[in-house]
TORTORZA-573165 format. One record per residue: y negated, x, z of N, C-alpha, C, O, CB in turn. Coordinates in steps of 0.001 Angstrom, whole numbers, plus 500000, padded with zeros to 6 digits. Atoms other than C-alpha are relative to their C-alpha. Glycine has a CB too. Layout:
<rs>
<r <Y,X,Z>,<Y,X,Z>,<Y,X,Z>,<Y,X,Z>,<Y,X,Z>>
...
</rs>
This chain:
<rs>
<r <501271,499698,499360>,<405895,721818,637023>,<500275,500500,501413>,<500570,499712,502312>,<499067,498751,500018>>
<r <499779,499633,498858>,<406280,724179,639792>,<499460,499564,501268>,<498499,498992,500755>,<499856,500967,499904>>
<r <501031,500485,499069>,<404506,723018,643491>,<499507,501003,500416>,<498622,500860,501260>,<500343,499199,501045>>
<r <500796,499235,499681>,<403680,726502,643700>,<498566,500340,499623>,<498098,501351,500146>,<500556,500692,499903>>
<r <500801,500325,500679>,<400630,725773,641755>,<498946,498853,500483>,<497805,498620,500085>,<500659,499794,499016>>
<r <501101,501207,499923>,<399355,722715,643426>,<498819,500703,501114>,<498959,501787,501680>,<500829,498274,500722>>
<r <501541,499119,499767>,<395659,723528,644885>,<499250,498442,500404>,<499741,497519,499754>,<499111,501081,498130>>
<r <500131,500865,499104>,<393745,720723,647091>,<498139,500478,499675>,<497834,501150,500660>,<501018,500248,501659>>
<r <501411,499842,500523>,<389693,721299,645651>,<499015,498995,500184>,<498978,498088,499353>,<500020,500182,498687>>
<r <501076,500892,499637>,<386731,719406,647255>,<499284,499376,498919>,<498967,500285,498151>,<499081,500660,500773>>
<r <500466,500927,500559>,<385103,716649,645141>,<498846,500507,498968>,<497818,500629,499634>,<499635,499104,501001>>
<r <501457,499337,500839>,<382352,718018,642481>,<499987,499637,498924>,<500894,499126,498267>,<499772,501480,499792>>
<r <500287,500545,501854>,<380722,717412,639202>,<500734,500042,498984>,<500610,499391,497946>,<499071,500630,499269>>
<r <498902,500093,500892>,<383887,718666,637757>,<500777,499271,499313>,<501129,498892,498196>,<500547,500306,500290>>
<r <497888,500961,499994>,<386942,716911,638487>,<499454,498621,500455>,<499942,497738,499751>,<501746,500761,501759>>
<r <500414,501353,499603>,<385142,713702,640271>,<500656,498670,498887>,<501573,497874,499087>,<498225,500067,499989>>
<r <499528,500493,501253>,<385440,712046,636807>,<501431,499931,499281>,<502019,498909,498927>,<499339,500604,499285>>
<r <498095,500311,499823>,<389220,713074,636124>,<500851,499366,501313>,<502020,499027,501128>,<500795,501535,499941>>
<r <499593,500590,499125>,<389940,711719,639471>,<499796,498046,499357>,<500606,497124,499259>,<499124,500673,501379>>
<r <500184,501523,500183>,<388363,708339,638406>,<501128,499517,499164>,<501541,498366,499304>,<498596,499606,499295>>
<r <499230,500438,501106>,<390869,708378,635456>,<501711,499741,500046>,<502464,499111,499303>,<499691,501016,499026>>
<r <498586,500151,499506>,<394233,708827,637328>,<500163,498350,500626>,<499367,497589,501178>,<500295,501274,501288>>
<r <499633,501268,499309>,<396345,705788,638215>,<501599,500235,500703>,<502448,501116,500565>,<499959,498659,498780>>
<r <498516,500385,499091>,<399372,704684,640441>,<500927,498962,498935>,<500268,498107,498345>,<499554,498930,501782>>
<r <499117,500679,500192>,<402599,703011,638936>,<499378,498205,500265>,<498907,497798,501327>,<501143,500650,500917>>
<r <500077,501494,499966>,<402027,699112,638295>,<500495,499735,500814>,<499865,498906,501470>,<500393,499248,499136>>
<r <499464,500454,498265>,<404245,698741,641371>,<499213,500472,501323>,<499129,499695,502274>,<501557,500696,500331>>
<r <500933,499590,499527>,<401943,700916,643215>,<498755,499471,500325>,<498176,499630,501400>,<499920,500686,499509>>
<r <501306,500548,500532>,<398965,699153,641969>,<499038,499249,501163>,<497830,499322,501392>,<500384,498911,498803>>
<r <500827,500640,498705>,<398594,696786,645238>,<500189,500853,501459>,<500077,500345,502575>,<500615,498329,500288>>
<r <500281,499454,498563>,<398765,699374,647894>,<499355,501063,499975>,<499822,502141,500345>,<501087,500280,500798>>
<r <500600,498268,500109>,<396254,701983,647277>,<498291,499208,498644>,<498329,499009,497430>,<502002,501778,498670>>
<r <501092,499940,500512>,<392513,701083,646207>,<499894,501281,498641>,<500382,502406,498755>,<499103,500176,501256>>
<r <500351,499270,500974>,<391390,702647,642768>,<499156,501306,500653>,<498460,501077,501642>,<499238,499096,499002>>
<r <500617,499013,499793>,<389982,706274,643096>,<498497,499986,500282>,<497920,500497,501242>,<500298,500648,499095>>
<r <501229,500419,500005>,<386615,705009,642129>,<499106,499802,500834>,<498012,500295,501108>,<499989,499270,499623>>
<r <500790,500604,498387>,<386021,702837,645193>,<500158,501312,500602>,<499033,501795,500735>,<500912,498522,501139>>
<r <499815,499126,498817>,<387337,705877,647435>,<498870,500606,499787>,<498115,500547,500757>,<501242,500926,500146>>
<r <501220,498957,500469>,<384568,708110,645808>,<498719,499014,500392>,<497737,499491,500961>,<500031,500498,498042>>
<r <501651,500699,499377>,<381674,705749,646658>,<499899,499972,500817>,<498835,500405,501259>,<499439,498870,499925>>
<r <500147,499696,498573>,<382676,705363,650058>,<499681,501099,500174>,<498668,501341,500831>,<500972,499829,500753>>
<r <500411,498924,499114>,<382631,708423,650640>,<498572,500863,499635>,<498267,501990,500025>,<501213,500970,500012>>
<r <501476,499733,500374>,<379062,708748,649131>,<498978,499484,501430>,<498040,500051,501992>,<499605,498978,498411>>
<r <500473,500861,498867>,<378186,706172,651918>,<500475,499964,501551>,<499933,499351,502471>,<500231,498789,499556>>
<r <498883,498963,498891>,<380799,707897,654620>,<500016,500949,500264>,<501043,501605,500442>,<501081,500238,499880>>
<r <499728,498214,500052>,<379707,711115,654971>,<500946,500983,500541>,<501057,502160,500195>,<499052,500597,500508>>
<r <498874,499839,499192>,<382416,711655,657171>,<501229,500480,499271>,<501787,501553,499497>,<500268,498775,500654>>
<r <498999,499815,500865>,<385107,711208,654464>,<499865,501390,499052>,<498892,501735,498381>,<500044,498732,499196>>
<r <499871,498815,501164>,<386045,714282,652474>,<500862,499858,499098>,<502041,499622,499363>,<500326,501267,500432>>
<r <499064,500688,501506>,<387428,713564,648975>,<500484,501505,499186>,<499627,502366,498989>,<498623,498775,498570>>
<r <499335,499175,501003>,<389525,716035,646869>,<500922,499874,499014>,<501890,499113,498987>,<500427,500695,500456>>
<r <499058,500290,501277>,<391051,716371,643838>,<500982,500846,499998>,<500908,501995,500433>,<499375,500108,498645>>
<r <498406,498944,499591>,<394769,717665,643670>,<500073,500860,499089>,<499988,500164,498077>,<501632,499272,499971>>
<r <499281,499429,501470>,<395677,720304,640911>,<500764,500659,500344>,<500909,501420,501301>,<499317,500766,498957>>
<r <498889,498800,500319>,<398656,721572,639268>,<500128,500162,498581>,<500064,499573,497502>,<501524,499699,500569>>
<r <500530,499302,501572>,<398578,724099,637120>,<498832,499746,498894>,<498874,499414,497709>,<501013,499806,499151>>
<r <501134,500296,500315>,<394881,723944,636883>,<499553,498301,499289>,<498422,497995,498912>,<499785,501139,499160>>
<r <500072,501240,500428>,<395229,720363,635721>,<499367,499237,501222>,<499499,499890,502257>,<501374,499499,499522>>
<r <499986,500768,498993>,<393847,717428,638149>,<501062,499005,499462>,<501220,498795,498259>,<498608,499475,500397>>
<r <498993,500827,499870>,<396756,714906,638901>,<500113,499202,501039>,<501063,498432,501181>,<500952,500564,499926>>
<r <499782,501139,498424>,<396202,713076,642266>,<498039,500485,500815>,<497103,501192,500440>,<502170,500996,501694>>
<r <501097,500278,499224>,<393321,712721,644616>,<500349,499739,501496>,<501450,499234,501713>,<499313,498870,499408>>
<r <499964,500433,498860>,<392878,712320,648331>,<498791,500078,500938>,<497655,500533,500805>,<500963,500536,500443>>
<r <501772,499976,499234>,<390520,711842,650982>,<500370,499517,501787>,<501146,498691,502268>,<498552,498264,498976>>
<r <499763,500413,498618>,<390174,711894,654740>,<499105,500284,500544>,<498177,500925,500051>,<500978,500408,500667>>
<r <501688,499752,499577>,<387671,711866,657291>,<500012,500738,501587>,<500578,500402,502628>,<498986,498178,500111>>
<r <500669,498760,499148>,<386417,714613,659505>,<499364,499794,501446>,<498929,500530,502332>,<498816,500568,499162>>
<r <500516,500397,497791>,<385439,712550,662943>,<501672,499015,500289>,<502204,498235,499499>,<497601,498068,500416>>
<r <499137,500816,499576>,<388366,711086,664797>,<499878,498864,500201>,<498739,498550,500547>,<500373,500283,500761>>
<r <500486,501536,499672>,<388810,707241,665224>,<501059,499495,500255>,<501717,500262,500958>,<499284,499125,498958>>
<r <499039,500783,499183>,<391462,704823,666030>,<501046,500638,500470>,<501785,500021,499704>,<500498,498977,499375>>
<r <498707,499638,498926>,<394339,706323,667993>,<499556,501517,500170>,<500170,502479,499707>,<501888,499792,499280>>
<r <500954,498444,500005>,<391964,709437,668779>,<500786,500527,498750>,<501895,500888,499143>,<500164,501295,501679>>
<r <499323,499133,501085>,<393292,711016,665106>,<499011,500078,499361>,<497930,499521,499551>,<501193,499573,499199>>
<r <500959,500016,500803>,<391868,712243,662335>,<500726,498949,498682>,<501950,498893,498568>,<499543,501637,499662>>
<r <499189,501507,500898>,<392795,709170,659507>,<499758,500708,498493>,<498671,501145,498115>,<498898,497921,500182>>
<r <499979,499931,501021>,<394028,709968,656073>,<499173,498885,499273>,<499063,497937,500052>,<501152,500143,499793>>
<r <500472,501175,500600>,<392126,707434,653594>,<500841,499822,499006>,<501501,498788,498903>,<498659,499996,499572>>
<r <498889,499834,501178>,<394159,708543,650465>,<500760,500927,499566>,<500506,502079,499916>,<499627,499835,499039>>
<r <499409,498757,500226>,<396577,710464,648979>,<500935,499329,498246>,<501893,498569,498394>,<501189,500589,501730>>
<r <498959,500919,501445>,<398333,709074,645051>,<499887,501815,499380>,<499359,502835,499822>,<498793,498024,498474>>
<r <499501,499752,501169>,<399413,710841,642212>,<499980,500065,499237>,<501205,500028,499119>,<500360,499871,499727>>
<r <499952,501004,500988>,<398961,710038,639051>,<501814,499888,499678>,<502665,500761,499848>,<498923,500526,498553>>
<r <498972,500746,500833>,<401930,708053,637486>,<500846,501101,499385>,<501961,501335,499852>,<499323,499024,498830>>
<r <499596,499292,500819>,<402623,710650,634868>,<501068,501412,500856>,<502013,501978,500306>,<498626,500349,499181>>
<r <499911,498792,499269>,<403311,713529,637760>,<500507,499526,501407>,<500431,500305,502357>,<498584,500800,500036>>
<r <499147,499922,498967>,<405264,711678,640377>,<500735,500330,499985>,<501061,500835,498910>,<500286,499415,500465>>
<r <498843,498926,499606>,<408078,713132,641820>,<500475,501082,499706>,<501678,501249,499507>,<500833,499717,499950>>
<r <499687,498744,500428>,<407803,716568,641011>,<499281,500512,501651>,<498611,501544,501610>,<499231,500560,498245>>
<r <500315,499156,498543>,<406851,717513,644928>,<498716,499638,499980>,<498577,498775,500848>,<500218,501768,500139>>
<r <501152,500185,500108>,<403186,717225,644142>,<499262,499555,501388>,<498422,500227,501986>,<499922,499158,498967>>
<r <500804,500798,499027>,<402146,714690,646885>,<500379,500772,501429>,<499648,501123,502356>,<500441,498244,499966>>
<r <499492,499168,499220>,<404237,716396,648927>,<499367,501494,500185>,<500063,501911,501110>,<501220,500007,499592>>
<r <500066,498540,500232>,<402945,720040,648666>,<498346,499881,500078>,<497798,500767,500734>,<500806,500668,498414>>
<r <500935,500678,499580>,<399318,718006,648423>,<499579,499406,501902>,<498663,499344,502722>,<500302,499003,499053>>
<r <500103,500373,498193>,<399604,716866,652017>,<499943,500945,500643>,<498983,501025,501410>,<501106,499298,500748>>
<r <499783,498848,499111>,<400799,720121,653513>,<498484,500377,499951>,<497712,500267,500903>,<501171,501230,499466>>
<r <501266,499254,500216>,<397755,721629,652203>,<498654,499379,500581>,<497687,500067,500911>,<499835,500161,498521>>
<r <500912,500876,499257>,<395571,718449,653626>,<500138,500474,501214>,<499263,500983,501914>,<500232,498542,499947>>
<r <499916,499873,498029>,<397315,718816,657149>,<499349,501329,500172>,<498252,501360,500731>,<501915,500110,500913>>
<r <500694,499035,499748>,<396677,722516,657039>,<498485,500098,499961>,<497964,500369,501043>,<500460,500734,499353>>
<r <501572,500294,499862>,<392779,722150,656089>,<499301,499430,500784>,<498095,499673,500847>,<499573,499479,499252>>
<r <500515,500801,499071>,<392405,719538,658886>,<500354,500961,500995>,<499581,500886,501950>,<500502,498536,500113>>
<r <499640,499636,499029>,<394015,721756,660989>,<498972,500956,500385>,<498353,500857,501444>,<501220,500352,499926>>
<r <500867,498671,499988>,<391944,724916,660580>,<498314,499363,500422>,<497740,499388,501511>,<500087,500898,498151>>
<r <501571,500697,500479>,<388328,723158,659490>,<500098,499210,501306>,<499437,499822,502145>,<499804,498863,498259>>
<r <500650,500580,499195>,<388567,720193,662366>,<500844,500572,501443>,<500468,500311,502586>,<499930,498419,499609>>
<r <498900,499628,498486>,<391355,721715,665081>,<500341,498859,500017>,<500370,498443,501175>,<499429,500539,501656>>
<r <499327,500532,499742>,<392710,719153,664473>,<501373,499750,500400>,<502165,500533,499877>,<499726,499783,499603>>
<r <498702,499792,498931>,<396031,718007,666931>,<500726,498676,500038>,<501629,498475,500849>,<499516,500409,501676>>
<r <499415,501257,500449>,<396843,714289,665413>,<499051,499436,498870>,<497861,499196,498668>,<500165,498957,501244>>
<r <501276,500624,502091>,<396299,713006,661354>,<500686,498514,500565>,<501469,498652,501506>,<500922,500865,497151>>
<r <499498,501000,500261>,<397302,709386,661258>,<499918,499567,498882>,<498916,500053,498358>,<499745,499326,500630>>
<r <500105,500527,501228>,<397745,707622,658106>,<500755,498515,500234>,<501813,498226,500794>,<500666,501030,498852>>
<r <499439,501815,500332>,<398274,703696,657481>,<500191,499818,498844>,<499382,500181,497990>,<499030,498727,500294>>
<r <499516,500721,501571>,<400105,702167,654476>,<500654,498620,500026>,<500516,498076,501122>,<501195,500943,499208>>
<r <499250,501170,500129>,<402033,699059,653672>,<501153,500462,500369>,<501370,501578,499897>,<500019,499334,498740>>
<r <499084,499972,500104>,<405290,698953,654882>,<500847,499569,498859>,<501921,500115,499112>,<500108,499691,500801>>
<r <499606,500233,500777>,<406652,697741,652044>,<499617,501228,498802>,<500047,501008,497669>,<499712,498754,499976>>
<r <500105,498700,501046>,<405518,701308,649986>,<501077,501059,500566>,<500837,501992,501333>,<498283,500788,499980>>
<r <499114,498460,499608>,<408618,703575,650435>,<499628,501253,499748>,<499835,502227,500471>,<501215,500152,499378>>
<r <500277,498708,500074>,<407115,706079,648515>,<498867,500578,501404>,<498953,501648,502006>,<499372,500145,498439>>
<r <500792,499265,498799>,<404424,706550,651284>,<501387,500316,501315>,<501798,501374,501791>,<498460,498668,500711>>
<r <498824,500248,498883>,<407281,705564,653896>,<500776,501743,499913>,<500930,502631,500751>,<501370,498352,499373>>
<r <498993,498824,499691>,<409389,708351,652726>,<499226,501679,500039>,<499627,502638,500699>,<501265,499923,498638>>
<r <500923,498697,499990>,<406596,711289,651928>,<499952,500397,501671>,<500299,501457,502192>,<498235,499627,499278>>
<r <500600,499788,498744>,<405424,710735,655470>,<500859,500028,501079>,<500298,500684,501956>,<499082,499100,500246>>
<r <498596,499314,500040>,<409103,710947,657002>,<500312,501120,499794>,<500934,501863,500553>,<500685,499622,499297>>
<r <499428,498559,500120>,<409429,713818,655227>,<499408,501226,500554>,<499741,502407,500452>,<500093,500300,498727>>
<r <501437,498746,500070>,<406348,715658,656382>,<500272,499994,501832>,<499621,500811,502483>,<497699,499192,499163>>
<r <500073,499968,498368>,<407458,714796,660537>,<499023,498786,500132>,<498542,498818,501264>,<499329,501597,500786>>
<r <500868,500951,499310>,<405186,711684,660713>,<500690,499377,500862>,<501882,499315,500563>,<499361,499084,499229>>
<r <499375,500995,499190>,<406121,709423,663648>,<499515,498634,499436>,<498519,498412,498748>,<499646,500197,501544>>
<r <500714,501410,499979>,<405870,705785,663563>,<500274,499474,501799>,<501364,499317,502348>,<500918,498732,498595>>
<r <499787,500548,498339>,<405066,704542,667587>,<499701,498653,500194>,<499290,498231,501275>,<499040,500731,501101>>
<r <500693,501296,500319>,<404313,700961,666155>,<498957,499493,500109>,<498775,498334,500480>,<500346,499300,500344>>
<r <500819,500277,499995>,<401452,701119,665904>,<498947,499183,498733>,<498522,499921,497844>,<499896,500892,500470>>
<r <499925,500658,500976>,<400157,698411,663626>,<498538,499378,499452>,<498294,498449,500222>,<500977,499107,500330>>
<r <501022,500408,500282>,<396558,697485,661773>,<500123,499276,498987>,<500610,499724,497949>,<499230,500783,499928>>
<r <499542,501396,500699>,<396638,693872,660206>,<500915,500548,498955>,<502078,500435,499343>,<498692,499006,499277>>
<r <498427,500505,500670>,<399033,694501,657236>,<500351,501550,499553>,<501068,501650,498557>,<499968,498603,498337>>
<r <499227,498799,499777>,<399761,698359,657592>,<500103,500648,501592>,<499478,500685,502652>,<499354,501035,499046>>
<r <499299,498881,498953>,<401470,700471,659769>,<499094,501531,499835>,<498643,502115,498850>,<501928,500293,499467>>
<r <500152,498702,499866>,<400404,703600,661192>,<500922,500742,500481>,<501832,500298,501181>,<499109,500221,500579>>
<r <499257,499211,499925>,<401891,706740,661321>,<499269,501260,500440>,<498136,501485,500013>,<500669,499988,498923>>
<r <500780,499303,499754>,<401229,709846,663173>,<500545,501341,499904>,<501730,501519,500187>,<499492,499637,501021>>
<r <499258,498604,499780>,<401611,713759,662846>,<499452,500604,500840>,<498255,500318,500883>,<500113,500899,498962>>
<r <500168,499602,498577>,<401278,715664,666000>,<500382,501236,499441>,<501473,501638,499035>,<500852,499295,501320>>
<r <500219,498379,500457>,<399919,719235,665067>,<499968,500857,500960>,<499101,500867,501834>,<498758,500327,499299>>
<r <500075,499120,498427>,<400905,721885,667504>,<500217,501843,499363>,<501156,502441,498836>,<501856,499332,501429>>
<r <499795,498288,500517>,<400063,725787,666711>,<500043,500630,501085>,<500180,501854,501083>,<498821,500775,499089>>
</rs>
């Protein structure tokens, strides 16, 4: 599955529903709220913007972030998974770029932050790979991490 293919598509009557149906790895399972919840919040968040990932016209992951800045003046990822079936083929990876860029353009945005468990390498290492910093900055039982967007 090439990542030249993956495609980052705002939330709609479509795909909403295949989003609900993707899951994370049973190891995964406790660091990353079900899709479901994310989608209601952001019914009740207007703030949050939810999208569904595809590759090769398929949906395979989901993410969501929100559009006013808040704790460490940034704009805050909420989510970003996978499904199971379609990790490690770049996906999440190639998914993000395409987030940062959209925040970049759409809010000017000039810092994303994202919080996870330290104990999730896979976030640990995605967000590593992408230039995130970590300046220890810490909210009860995740870490934040920050990317510092400069065009």
């Amino acid at each position: 599955m090439s990542t030249e293919n993956v495609k980052i598509v705002e939330l709609n009557e479509e795909n909403w529903y295949d989003c609900c149906e993707l899951e994370v790895s049973k190891e995964q399972q406790e660091y990353i709220e079900p899709n479901a919840t994310s989608i209601a919040q952001s019914k009740f968040e207007l703030t949050l913007k939810p999208y569904a990932i595809y590759a090769e016209e398929r949906v395979v992951g989901f993410l969501m972030y929100n559009s006013v800045p808040e704790e460490l003046d940034g704009y805050w990822v909420y989510r970003i998974m996978v499904d199971k079936q379609f990790q490690g083929k770049g996906i999440g990876k190639a998914a993000t770029k395409l987030m940062m860029s959209e925040m970049a353009i759409s809010l000017n945005a000039k810092k994303i932050v994202v919080g996870y468990h330290p104990n999730n390498l896979g976030a640990h290492n995605l967000y590593a790979s992408l230039g995130f910093i970590d300046d220890g900055d810490r909210f009860g039982k995740e870490m934040a991490v920050i990317k510092y967007i400069i065009n």
